[in-house]
C-alpha positions in Angstrom: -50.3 73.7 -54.7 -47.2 73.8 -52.6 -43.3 73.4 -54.9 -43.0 69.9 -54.2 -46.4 69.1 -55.6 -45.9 71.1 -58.6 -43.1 68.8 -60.0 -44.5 65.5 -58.3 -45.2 64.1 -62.2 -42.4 66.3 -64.0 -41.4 63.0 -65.3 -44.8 61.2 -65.7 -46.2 58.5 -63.4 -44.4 55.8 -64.5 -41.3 57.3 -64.4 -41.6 58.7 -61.0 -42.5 55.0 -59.7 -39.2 53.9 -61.0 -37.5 56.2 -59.5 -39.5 55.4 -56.5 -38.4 51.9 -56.7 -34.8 52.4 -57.4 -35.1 54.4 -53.5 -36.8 51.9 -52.1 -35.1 48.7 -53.1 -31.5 50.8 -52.0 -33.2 51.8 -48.6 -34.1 48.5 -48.0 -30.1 47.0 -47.9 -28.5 49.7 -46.5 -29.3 48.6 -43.3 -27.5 45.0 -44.4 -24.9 46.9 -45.9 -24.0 48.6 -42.9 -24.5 45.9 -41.0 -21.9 43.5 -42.5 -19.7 46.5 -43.0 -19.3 46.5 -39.4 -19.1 43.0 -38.9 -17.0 42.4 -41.2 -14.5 45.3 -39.7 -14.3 43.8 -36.9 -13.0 40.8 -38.6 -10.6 42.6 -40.8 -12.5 42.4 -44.3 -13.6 44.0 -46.8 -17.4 43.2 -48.3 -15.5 42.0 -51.4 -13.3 40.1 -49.1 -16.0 38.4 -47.4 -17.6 38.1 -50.9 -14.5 36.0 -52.6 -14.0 33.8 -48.9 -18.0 33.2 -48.9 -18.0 32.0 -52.3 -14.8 29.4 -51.8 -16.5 28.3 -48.5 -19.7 27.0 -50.3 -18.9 26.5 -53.8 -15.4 25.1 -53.9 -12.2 26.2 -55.6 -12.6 28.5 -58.6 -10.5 30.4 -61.1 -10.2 34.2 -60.6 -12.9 35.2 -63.5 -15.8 32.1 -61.6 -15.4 34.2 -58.5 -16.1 37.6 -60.5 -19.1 36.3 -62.0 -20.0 34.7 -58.1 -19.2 37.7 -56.7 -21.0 40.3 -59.3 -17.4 41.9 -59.4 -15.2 43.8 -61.2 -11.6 42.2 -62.6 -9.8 45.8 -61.6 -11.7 45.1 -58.0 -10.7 41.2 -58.1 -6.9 42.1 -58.4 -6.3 43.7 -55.2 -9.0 41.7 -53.3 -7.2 38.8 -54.2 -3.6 39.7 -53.1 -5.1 41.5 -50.4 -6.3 37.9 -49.0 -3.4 35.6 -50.0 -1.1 38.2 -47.6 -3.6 37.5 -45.0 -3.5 33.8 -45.4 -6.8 33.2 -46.0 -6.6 32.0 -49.9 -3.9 30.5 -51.6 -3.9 31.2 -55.5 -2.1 27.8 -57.4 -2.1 27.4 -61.2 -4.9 25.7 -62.9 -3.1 22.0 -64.2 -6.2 22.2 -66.8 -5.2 25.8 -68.0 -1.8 26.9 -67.2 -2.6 30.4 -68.0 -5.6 30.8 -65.4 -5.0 30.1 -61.4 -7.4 28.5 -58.8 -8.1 30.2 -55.9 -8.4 28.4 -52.6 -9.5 28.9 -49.3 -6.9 27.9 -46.4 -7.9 26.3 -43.0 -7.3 30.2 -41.6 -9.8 31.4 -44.3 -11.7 28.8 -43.6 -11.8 29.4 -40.0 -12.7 32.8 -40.1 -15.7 32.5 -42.4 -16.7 29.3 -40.6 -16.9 31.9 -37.1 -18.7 34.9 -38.8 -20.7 33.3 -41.4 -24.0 32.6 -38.3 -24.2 36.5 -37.5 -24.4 37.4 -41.2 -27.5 34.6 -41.2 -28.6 35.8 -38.1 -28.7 39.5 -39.6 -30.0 38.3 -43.0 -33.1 36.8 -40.8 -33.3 40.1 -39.1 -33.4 42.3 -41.8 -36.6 40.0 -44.1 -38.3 39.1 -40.8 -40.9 41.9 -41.6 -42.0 39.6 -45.0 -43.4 35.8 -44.9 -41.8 32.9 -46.9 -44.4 33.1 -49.8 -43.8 37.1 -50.2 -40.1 35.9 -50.5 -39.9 34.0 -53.2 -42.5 36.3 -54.7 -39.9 39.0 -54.3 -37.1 36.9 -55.5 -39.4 35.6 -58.6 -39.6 39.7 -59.0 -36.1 40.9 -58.9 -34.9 37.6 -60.7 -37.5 38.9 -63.9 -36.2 42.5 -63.3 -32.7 41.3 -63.4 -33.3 38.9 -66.9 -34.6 42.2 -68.8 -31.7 44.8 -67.3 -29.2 41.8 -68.2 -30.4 41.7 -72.4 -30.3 45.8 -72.5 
């Protein structure tokens, strides 16, 4: 019995094939990750960035804590991303008239623009990257991860 097969159910079967699962569900977007890092430095963002512009381009203005939830960020994150765009011109940040505390975010015609131009590679990458699985293994993977995410969420 070789070393690695000595501790190849250290942890018990089960355990291993969660472990096994954590590795493969990373492996499989890091690919996408690097991807749309590149593409996006190329077009002077940040993932976050592209996160908060995407967001406003399909959903709409929204106040700084919608986007967070959107966005599966952090409010820490959210601070700087935020500034960081409205000195780029590409959001304009306007107080809420229903909640003068809060402030809405907006995306500007340059914002607009720019996610408008890069938005069909992303697509075209996304397609790319799940071409290897059909439309019904899909949305059984998405049924999957949406279950897994429903029971992580209530821990």
């Amino acid at each position: 019995m070789t070393q690695n097969e000595t501790h190849k159910y250290k942890y018990g079967e089960e355990n291993n094939l969660n472990m096994k699962l954590v590795i493969a569900i990373r492996r499989s977007l890091q690919p996408e990750e690097k991807y749309l890092t590149s593409l996006l430095t190329d077009y002077g963002l940040t993932t976050s960035q592209f996160g908060v512009l995407e967001a406003l381009y399909h959903v709409g203005p929204m106040n700084i804590n919608q986007i967070i939830e959107k966005t599966l960020s952090t409010s820490g994150n959210m601070t700087v991303v935020i500034r960081n765009l409205v000195k780029q011109n590409l959001i304009t940040k306007e107080r809420d008239p229903e909640d003068g505390r809060a402030f809405l975010i907006h995306i500007t015609a340059k914002g607009h623009k720019l996610i408008k131009s890069l938005f069909p590679s992303h697509l075209e990458e996304l397609q790319r990257a799940f071409s290897a699985i059909d439309t019904n293994e899909k949305e059984e993977l998405l049924k999957l991860l949406k279950k897994l995410n429903r029971y992580s969420s209530e821990s």
